[in-house]
N, CA, C and O atoms as a CHARMM CRD file, in Angstrom:
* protein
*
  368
    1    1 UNK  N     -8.24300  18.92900   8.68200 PROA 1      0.00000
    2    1 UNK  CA    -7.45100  17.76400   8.36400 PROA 1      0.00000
    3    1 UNK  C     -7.59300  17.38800   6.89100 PROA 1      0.00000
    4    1 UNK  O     -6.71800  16.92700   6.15800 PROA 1      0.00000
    5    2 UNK  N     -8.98500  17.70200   6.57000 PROA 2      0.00000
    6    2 UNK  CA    -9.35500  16.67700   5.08200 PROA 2      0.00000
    7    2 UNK  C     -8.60400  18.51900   3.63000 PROA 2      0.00000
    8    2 UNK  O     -8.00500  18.45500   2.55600 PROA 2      0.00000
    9    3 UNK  N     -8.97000  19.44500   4.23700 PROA 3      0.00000
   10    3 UNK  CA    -8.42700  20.38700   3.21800 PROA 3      0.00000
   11    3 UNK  C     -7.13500  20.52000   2.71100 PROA 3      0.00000
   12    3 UNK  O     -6.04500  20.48500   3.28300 PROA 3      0.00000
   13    4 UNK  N     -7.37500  20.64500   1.79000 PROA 4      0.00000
   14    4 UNK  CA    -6.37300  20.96100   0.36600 PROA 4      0.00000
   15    4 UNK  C     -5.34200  19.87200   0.28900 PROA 4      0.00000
   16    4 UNK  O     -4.11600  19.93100   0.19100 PROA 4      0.00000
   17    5 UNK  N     -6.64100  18.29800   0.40100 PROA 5      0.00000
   18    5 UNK  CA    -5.84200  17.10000  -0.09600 PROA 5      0.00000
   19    5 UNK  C     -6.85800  16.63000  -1.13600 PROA 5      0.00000
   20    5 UNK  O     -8.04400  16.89600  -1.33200 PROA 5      0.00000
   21    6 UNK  N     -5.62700  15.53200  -1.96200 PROA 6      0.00000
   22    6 UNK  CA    -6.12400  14.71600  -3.22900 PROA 6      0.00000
   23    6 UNK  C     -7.02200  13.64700  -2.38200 PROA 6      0.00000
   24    6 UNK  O     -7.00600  13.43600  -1.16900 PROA 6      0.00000
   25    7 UNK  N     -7.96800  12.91900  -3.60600 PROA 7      0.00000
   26    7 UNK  CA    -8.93900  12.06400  -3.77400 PROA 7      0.00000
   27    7 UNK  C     -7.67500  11.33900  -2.79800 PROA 7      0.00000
   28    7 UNK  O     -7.49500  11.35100  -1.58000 PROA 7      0.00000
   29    8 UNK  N     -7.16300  10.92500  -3.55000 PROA 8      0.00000
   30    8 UNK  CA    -6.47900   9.89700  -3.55200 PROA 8      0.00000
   31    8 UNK  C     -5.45900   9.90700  -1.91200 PROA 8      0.00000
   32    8 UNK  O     -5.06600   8.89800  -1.32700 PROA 8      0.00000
   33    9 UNK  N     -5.28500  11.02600  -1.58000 PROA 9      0.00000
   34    9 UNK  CA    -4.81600  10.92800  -0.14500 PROA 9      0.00000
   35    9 UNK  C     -5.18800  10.71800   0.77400 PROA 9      0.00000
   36    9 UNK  O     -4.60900  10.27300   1.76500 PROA 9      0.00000
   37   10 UNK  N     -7.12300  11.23900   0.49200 PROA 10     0.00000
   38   10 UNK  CA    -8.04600  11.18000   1.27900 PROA 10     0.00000
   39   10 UNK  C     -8.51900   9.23300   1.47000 PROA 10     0.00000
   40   10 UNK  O     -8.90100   8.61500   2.46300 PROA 10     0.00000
   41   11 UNK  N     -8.33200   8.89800   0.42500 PROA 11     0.00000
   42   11 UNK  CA    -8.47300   7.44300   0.01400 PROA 11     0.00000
   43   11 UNK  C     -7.51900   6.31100   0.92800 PROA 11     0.00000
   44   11 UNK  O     -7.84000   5.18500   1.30800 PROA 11     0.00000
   45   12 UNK  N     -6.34000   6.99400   1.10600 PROA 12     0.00000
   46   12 UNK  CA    -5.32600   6.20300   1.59000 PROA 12     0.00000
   47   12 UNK  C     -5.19200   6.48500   3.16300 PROA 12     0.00000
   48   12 UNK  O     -4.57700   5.77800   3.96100 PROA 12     0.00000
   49   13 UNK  N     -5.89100   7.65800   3.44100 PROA 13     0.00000
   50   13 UNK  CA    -5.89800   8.08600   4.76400 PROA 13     0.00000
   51   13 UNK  C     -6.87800   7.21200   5.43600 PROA 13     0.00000
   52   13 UNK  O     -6.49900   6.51000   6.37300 PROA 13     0.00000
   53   14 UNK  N     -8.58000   7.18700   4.88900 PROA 14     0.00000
   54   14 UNK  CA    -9.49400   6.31100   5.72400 PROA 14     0.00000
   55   14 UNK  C     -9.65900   4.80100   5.29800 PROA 14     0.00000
   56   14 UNK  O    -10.50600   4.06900   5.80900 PROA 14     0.00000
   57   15 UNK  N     -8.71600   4.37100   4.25100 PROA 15     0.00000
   58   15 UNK  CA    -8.45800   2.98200   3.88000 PROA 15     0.00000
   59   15 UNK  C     -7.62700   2.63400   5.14000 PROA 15     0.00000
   60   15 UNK  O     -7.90700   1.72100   5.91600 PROA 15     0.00000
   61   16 UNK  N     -6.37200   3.63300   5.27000 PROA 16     0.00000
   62   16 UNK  CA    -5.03300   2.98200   6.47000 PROA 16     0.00000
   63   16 UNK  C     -6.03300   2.91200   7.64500 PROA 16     0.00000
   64   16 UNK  O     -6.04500   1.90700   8.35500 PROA 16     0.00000
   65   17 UNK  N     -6.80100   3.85800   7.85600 PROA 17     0.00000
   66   17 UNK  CA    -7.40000   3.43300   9.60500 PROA 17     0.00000
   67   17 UNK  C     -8.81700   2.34300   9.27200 PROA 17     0.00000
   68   17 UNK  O     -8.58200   1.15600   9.49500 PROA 17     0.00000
   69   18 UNK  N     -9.84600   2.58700   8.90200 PROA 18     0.00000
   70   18 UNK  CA   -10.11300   0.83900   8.62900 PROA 18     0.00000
   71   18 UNK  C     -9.74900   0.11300   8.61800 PROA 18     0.00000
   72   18 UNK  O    -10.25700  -0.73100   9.35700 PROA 18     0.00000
   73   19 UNK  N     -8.65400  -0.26200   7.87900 PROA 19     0.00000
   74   19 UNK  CA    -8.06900  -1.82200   8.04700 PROA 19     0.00000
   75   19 UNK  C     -6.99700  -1.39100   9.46500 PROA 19     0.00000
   76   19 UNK  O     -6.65700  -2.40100  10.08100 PROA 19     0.00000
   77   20 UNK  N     -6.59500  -0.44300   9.88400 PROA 20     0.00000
   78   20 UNK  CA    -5.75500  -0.78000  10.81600 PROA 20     0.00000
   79   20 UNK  C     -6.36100  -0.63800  12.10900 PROA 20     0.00000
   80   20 UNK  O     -5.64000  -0.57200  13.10400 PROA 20     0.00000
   81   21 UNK  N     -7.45500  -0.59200  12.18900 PROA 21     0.00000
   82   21 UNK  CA    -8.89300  -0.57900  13.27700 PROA 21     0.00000
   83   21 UNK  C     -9.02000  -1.87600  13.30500 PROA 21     0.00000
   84   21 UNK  O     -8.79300  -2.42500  14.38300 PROA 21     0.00000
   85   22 UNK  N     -9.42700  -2.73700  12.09700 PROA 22     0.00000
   86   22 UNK  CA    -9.41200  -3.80200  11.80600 PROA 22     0.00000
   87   22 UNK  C     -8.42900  -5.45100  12.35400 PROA 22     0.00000
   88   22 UNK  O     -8.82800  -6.49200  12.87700 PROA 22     0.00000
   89   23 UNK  N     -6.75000  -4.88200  11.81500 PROA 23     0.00000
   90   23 UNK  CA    -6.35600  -5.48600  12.44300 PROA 23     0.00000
   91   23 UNK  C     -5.54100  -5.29300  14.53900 PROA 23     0.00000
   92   23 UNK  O     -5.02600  -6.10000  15.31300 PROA 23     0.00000
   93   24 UNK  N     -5.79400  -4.16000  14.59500 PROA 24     0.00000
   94   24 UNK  CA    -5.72000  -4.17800  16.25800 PROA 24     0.00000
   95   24 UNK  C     -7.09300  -4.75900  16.69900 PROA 24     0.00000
   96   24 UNK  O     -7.02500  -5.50800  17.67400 PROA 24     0.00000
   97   25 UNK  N     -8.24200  -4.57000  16.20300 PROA 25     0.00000
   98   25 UNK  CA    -9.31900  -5.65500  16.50400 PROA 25     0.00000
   99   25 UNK  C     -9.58600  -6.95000  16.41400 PROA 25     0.00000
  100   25 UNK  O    -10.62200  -7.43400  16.86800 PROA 25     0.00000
  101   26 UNK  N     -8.39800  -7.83300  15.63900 PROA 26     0.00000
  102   26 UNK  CA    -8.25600  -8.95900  15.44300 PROA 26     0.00000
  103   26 UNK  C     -7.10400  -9.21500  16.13800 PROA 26     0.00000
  104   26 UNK  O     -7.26000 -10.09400  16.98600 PROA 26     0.00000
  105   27 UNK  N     -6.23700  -8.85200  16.08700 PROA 27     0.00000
  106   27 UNK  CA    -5.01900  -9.11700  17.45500 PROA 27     0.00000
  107   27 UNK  C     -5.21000  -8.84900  18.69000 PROA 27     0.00000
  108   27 UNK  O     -4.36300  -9.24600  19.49000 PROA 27     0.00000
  109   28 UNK  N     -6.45100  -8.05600  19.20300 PROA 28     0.00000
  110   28 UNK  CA    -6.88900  -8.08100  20.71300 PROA 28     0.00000
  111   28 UNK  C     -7.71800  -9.73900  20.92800 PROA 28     0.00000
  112   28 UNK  O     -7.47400 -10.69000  21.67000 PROA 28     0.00000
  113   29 UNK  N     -9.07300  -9.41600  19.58300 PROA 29     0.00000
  114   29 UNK  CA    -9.21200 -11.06200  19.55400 PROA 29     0.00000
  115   29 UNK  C     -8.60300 -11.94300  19.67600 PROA 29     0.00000
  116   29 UNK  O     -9.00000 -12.64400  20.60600 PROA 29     0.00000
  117   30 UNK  N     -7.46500 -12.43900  18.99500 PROA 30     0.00000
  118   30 UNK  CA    -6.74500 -13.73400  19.25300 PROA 30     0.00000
  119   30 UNK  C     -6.15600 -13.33600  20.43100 PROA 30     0.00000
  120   30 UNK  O     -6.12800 -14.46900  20.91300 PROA 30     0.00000
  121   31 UNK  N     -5.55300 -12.50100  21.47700 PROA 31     0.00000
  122   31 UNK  CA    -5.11600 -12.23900  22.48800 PROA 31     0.00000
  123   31 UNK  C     -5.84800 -12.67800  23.68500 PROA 31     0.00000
  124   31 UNK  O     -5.42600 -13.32400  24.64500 PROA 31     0.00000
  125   32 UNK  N     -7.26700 -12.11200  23.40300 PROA 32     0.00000
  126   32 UNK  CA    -8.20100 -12.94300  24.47800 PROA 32     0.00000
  127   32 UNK  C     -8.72500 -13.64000  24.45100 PROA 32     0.00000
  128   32 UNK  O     -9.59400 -13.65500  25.32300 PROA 32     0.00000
  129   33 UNK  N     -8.68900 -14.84100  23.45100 PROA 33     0.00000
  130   33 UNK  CA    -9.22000 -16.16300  22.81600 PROA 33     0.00000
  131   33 UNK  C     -7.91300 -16.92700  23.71900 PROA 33     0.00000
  132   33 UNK  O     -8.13100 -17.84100  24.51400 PROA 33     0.00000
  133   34 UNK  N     -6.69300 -16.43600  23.46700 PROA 34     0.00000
  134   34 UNK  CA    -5.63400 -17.11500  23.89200 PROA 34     0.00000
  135   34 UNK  C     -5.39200 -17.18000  25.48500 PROA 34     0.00000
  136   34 UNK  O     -4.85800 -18.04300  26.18100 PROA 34     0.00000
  137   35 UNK  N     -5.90500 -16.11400  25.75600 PROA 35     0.00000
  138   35 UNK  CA    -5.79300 -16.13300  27.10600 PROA 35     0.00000
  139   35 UNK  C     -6.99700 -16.70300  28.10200 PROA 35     0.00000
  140   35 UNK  O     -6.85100 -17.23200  29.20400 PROA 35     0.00000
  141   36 UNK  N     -7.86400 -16.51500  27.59800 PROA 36     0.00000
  142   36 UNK  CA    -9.14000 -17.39300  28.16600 PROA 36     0.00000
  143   36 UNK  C     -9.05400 -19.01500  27.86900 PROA 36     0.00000
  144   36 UNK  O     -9.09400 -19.88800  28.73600 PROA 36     0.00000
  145   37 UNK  N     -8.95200 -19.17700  26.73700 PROA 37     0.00000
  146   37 UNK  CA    -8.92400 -20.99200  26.58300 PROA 37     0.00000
  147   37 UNK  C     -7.77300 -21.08400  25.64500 PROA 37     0.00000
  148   37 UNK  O     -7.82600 -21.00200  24.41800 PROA 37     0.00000
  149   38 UNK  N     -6.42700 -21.31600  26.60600 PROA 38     0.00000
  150   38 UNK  CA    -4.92600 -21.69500  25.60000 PROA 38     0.00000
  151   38 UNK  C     -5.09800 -22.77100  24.78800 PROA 38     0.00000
  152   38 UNK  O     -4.04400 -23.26300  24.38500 PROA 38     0.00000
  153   39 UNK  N     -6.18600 -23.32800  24.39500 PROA 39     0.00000
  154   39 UNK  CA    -5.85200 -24.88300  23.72300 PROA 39     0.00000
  155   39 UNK  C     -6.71800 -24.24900  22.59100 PROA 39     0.00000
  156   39 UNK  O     -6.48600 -24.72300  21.47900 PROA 39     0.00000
  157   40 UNK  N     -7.65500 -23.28900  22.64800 PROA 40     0.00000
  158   40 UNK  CA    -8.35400 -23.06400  21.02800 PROA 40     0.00000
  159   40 UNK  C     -7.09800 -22.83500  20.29300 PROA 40     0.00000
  160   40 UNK  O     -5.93400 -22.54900  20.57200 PROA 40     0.00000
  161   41 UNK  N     -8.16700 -23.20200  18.69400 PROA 41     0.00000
  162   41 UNK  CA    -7.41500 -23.14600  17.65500 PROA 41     0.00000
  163   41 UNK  C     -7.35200 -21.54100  17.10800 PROA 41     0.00000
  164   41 UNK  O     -8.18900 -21.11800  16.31000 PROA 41     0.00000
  165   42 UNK  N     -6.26500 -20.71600  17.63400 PROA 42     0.00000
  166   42 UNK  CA    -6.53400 -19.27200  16.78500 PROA 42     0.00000
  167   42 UNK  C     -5.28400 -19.13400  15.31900 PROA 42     0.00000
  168   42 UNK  O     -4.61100 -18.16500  14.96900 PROA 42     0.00000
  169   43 UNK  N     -5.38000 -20.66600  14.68600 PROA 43     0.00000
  170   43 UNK  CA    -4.87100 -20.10000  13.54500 PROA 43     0.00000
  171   43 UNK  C     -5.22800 -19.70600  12.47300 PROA 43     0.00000
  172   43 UNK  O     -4.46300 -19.16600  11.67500 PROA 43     0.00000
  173   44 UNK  N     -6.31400 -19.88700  12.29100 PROA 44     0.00000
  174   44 UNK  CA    -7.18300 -19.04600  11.34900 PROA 44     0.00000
  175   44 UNK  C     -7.21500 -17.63400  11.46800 PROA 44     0.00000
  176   44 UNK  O     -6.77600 -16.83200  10.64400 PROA 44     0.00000
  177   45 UNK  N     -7.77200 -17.38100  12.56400 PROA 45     0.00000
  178   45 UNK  CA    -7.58600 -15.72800  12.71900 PROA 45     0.00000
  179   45 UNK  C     -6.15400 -15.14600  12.40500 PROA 45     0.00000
  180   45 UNK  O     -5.98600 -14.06400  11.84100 PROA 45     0.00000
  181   46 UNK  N     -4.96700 -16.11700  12.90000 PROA 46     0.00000
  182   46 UNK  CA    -3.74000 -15.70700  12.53600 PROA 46     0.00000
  183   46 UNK  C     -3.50200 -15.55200  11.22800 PROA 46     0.00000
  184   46 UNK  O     -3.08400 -14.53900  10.66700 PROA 46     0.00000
  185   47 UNK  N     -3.79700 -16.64500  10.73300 PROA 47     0.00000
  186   47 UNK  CA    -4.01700 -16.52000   8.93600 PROA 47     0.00000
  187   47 UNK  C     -4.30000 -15.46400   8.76400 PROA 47     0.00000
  188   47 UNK  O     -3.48200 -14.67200   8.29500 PROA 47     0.00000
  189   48 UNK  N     -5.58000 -15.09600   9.09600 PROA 48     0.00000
  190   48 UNK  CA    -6.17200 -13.68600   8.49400 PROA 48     0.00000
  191   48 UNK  C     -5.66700 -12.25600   8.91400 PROA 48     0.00000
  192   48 UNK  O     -5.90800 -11.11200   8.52900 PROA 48     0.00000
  193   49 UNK  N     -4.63400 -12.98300  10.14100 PROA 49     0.00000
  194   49 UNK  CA    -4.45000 -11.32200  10.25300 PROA 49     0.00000
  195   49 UNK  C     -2.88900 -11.13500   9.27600 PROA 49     0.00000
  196   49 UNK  O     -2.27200 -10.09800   9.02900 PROA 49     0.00000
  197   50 UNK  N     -2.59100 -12.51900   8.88400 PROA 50     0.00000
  198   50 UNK  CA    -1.21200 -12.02000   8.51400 PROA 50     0.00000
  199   50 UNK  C     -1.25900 -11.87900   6.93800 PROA 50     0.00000
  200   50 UNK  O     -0.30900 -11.35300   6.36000 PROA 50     0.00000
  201   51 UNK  N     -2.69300 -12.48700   6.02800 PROA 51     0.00000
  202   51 UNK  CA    -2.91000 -11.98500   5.09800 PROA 51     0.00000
  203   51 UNK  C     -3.60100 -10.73500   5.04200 PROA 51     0.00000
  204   51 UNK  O     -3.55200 -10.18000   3.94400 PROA 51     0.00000
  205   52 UNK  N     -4.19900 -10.18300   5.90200 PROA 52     0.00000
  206   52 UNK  CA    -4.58800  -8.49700   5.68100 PROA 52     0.00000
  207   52 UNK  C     -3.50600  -8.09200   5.81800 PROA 52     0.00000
  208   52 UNK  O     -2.78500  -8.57500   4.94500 PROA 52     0.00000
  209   53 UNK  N     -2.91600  -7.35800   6.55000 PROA 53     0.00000
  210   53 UNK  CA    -1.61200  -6.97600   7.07700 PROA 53     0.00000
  211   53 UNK  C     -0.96500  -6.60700   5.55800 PROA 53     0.00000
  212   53 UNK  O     -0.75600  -5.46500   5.15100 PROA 53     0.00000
  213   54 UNK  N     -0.64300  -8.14800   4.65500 PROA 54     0.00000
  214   54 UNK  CA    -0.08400  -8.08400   3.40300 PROA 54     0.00000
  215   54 UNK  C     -0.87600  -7.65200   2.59500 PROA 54     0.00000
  216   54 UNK  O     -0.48100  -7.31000   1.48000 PROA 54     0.00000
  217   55 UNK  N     -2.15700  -7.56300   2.94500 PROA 55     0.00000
  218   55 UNK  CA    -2.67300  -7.04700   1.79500 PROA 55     0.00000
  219   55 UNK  C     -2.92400  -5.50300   2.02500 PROA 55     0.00000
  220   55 UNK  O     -3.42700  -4.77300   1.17000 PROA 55     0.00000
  221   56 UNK  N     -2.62600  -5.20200   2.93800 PROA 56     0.00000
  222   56 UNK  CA    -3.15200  -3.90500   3.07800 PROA 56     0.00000
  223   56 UNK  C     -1.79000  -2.86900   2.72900 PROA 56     0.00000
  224   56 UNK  O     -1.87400  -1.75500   2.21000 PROA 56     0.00000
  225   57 UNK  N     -0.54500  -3.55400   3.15900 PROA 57     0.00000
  226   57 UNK  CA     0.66900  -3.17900   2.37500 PROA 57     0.00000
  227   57 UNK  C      0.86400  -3.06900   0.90700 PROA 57     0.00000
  228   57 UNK  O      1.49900  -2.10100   0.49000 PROA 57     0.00000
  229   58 UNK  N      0.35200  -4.02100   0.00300 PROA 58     0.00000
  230   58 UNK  CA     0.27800  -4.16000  -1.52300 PROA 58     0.00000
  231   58 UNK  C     -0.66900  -2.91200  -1.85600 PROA 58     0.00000
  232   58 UNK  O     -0.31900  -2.00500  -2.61200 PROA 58     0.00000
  233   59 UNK  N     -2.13300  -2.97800  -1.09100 PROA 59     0.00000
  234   59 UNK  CA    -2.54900  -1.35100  -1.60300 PROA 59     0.00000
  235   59 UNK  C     -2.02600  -0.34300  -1.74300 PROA 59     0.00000
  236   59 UNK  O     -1.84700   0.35500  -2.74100 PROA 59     0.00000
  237   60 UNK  N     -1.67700  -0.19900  -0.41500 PROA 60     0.00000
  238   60 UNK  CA    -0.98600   1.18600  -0.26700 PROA 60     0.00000
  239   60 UNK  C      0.12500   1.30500  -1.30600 PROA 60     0.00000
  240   60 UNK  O      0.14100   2.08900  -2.25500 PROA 60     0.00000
  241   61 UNK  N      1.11600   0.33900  -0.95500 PROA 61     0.00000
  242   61 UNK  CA     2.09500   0.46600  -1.84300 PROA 61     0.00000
  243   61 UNK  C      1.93500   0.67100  -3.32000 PROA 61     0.00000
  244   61 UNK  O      2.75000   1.32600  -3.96900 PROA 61     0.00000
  245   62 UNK  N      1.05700   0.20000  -3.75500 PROA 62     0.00000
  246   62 UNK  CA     0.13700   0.39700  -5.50900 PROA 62     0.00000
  247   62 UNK  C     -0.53100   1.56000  -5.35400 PROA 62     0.00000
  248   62 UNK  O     -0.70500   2.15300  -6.41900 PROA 62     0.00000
  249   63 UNK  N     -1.14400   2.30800  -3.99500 PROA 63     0.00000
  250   63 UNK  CA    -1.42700   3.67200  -4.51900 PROA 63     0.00000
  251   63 UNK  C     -0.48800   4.54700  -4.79200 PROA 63     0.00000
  252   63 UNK  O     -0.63200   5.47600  -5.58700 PROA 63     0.00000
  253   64 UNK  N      0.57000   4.29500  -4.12300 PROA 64     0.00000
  254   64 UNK  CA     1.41600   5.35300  -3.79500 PROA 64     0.00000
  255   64 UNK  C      2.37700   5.46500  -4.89600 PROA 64     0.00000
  256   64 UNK  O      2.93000   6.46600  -5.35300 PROA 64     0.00000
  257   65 UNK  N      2.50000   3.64100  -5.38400 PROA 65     0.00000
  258   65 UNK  CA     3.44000   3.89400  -6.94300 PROA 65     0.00000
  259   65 UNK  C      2.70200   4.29100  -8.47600 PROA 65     0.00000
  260   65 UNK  O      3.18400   4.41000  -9.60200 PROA 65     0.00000
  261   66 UNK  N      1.28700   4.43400  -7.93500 PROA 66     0.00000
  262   66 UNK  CA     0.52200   4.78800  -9.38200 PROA 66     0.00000
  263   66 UNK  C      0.62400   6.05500  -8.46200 PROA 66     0.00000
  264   66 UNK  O      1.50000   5.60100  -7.72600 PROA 66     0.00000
  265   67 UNK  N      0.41300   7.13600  -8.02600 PROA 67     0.00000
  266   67 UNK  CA     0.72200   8.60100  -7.52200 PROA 67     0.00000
  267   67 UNK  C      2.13700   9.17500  -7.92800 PROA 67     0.00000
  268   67 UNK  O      2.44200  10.34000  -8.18100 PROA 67     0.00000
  269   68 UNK  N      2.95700   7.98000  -7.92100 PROA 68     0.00000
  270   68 UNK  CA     4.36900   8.38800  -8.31600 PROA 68     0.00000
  271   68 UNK  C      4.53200   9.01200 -10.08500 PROA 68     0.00000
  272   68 UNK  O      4.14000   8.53700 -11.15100 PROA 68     0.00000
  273   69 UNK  N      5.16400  10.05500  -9.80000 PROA 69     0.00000
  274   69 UNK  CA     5.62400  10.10100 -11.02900 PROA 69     0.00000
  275   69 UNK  C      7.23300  10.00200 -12.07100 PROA 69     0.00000
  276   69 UNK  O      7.72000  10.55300 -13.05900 PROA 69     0.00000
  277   70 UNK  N      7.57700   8.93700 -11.08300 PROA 70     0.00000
  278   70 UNK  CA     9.33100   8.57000 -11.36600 PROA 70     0.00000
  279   70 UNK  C      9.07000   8.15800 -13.22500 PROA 70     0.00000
  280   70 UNK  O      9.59400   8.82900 -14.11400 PROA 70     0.00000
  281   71 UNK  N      8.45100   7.32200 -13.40600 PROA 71     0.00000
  282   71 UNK  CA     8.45200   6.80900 -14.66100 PROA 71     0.00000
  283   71 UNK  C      7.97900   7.23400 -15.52500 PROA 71     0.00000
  284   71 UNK  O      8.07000   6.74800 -16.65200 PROA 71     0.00000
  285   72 UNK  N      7.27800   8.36300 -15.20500 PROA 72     0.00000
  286   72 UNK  CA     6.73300   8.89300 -16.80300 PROA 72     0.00000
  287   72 UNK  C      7.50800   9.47200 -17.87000 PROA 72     0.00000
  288   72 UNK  O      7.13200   9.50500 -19.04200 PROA 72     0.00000
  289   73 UNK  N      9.02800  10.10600 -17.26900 PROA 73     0.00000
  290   73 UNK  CA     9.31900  11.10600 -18.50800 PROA 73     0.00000
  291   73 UNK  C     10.62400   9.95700 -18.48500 PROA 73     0.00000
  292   73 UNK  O     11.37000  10.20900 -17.53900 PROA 73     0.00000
  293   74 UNK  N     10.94100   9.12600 -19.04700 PROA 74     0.00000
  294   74 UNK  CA    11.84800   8.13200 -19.29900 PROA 74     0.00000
  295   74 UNK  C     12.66100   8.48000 -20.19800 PROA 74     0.00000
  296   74 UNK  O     13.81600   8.05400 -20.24300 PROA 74     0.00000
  297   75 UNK  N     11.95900   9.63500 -21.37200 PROA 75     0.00000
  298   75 UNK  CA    13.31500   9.65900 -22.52800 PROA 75     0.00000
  299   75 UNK  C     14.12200  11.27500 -21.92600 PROA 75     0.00000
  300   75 UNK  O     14.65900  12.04500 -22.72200 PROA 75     0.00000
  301   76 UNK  N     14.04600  11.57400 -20.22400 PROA 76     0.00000
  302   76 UNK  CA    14.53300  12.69100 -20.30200 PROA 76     0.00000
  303   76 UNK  C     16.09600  11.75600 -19.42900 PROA 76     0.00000
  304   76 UNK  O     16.17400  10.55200 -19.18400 PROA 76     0.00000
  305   77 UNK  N     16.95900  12.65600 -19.19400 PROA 77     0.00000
  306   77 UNK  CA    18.24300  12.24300 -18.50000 PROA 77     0.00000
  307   77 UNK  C     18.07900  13.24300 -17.37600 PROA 77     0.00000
  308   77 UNK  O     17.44100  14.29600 -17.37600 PROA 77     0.00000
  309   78 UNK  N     18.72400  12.73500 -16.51500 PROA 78     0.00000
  310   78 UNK  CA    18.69800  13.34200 -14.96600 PROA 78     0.00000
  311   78 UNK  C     19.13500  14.92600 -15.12800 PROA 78     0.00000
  312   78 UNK  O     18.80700  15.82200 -14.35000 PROA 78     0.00000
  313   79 UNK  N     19.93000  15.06800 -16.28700 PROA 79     0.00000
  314   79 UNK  CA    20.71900  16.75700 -15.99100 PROA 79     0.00000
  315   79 UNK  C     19.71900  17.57000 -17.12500 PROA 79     0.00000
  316   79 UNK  O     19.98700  18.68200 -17.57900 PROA 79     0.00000
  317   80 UNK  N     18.27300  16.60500 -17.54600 PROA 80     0.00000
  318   80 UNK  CA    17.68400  18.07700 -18.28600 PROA 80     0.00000
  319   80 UNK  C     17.05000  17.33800 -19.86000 PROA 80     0.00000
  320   80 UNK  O     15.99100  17.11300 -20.44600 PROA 80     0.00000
  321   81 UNK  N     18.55000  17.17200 -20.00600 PROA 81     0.00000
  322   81 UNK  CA    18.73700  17.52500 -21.79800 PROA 81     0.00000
  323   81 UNK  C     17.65700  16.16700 -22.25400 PROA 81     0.00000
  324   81 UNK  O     17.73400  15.15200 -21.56100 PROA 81     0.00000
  325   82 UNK  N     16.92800  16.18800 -23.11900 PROA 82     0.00000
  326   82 UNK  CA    16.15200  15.07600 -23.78300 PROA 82     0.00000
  327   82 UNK  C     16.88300  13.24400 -24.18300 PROA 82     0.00000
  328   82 UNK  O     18.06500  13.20100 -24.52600 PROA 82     0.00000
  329   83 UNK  N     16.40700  12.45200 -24.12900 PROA 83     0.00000
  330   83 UNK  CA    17.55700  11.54200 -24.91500 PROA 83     0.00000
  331   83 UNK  C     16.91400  11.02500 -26.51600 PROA 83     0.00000
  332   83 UNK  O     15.68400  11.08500 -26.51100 PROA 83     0.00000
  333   84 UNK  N     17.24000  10.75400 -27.26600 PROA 84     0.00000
  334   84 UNK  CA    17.07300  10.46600 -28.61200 PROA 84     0.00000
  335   84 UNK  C     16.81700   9.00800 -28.66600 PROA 84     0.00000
  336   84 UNK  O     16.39500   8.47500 -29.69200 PROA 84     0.00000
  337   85 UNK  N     17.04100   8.42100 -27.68400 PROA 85     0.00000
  338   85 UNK  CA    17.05200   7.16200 -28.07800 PROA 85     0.00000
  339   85 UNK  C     15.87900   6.09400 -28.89800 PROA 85     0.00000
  340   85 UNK  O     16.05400   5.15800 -29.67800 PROA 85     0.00000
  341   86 UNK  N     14.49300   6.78500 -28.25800 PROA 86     0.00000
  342   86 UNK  CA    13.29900   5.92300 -29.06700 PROA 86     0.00000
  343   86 UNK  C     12.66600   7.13400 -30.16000 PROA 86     0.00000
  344   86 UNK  O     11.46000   7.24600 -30.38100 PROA 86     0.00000
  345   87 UNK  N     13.51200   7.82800 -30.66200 PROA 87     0.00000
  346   87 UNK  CA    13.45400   8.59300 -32.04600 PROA 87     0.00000
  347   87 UNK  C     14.51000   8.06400 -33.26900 PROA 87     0.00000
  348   87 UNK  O     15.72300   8.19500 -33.42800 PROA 87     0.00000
  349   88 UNK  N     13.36300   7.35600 -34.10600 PROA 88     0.00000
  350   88 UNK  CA    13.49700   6.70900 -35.00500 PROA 88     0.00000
  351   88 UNK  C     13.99600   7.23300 -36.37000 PROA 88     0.00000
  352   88 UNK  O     14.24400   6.54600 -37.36000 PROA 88     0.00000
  353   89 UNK  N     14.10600   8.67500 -36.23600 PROA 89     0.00000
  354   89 UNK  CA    14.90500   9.39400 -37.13300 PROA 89     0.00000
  355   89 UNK  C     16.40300   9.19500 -36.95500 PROA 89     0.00000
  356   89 UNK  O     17.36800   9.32600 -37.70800 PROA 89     0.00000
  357   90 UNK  N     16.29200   8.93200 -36.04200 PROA 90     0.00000
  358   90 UNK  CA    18.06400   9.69000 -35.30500 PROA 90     0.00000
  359   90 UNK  C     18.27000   8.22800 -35.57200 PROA 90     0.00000
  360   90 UNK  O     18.22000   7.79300 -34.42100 PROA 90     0.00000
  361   91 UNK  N     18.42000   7.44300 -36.15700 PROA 91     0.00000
  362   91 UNK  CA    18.63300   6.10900 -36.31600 PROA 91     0.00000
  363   91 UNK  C     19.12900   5.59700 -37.72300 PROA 91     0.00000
  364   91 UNK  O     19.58800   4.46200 -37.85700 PROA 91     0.00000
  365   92 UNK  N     19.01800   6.45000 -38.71500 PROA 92     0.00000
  366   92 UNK  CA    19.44300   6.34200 -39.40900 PROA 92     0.00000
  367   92 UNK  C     21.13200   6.74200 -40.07100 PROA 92     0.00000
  368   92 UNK  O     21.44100   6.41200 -41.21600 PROA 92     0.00000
């Protein structure tokens, strides 16, 4: 499973199941908090599960757009050819 992957895949692979161990372990919690005594307060835990959740989306999503390489070659054009535009010669 773990061969002939990046740091970084390996990173995003046992980050996603921790936290997502995490939150099915906190939504079984409030499930049987709720069902044993309907009048506790489980909004805190709700809080927390709906800020992990988001936060665990913002990681991923930030690993995956620093892995990206859409933005690096910016002065090329889609069909190849180079563009001139932040060459300060060609400006004159």
């Amino acid at each position: 499973m773990l061969r002939n992957r990046s740091v970084i895949e390996i990173m995003v692979l046992v980050f996603t199941f921790v936290i997502g161990f995490f939150i099915v372990g906190v939504g079984v919690l409030i499930v049987i908090v709720e069902v044993r005594n309907p009048e506790a307060d489980t909004g805190i835990l709700a809080n927390t599960l709906a800020t992990l959740v988001s936060g665990i989306l913002g990681a991923l999503l930030g690993l995956i757009a620093g892995k990206s390489s859409a933005g690096s070659n910016l002065h090329h054009r889609p069909g190849g050819e180079e563009d001139h535009l932040t060459d300060m010669d060609g400006m004159q």
